[in-house]
C-alpha positions in Angstrom: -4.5 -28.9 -30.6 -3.2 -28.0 -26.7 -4.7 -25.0 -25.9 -1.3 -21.7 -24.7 -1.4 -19.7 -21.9 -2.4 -15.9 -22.9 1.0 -13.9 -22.5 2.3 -13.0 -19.4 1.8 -8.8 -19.4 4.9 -7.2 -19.5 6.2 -4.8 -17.4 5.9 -1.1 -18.9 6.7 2.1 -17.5 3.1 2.8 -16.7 3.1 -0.8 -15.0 6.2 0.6 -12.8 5.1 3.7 -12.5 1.5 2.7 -11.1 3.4 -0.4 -8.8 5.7 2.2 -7.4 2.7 4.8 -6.4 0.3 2.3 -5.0 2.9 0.1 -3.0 5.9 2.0 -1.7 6.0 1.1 1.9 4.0 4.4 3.2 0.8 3.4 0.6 0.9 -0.2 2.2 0.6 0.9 5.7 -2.1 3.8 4.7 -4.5 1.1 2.5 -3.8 -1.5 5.5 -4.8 0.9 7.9 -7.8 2.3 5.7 -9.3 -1.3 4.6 -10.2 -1.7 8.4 -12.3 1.6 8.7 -12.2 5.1 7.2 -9.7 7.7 9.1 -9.1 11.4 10.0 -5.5 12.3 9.1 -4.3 12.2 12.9 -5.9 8.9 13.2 -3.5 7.7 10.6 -1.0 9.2 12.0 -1.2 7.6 15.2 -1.9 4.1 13.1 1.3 5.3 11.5 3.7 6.2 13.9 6.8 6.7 11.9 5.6 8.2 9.1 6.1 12.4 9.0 3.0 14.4 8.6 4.5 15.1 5.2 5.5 11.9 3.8 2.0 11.0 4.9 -0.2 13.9 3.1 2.0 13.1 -0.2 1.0 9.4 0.5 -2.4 10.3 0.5 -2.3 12.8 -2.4 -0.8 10.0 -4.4 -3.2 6.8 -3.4 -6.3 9.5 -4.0 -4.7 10.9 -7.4 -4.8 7.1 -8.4 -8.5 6.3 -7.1 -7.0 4.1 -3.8 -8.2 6.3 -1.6 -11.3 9.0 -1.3 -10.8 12.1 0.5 -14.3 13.1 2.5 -14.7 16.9 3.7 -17.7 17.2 6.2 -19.3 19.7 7.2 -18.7 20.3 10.5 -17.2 23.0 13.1 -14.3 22.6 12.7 -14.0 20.8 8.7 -13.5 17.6 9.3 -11.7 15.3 6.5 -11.8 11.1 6.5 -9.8 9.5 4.4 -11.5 5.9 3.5 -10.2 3.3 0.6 -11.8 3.8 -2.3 -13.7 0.6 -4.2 -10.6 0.3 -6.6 -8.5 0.5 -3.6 -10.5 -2.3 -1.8 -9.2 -4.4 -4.9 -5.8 -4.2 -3.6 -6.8 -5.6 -0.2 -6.2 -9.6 -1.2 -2.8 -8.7 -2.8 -1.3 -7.3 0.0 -2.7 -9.6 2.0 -0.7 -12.7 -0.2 2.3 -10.1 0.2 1.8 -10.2 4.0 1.5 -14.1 4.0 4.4 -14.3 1.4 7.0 -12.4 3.6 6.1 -13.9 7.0 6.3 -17.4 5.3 9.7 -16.5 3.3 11.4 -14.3 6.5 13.2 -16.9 8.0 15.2 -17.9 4.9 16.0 -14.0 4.1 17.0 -13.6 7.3 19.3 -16.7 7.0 20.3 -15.3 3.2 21.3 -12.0 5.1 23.4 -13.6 7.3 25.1 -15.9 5.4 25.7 -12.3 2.4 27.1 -10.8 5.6 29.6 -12.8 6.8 30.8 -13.3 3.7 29.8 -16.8 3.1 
């Protein structure tokens, strides 16, 4: 007898729900940024540059809530805070790596799709 494929998961709300906390275009920058070292908040920001200091600290509050990121209070003069990926978070580091490859191989031929949607063609 062949042997089936398992099912493909479906897509749930908790799927979406997760997919849209974890990869909106802020969290992808903040993990990128944090799978290289951990950071202080103004690091980020200057890793960040367009991101606003609160579209970054709801970022953060978000990835953390999820177990992305770990939030680090030391105790220092003044308290210092490092944000660093968490283990779990670290898991997302070869996905958005392939999502990194896959849009700098497939660019071109969006690009060219734009164009062509554009004029009309």
């Amino acid at each position: 007898m062949p042997e089936t494929a398992p099912p493909s998961p479906q897509l749930t709300e908790q799927h979406r729900e997760l997919l849209d906390q974890v990869l909106d275009k802020w969290s992808l920058q903040i993990l990128d940024a944090l799978c290289e070292r951990p950071l202080r908040f103004n690091e980020l920001r200057r890793a960040i540059p367009v991101v606003t200091q609160k579209s970054l600290t709801t970022a953060l509050r978000r990835l953390e809530r999820n177990g992305m990121v770990e939030r680090i209070v030391t105790n220092t003069r003044p308290v210092a805070v490092e944000y660093r990926v968490s283990e779990l978070g670290r898991t997302l580091q070869d996905l958005i790596d392939a999502l990194l490859d896959w849009a700098t191989a497939t660019l071109p031929a969006v690009e060219r799709a734009r164009e062509c949607f554009d004029e009309g063609g």
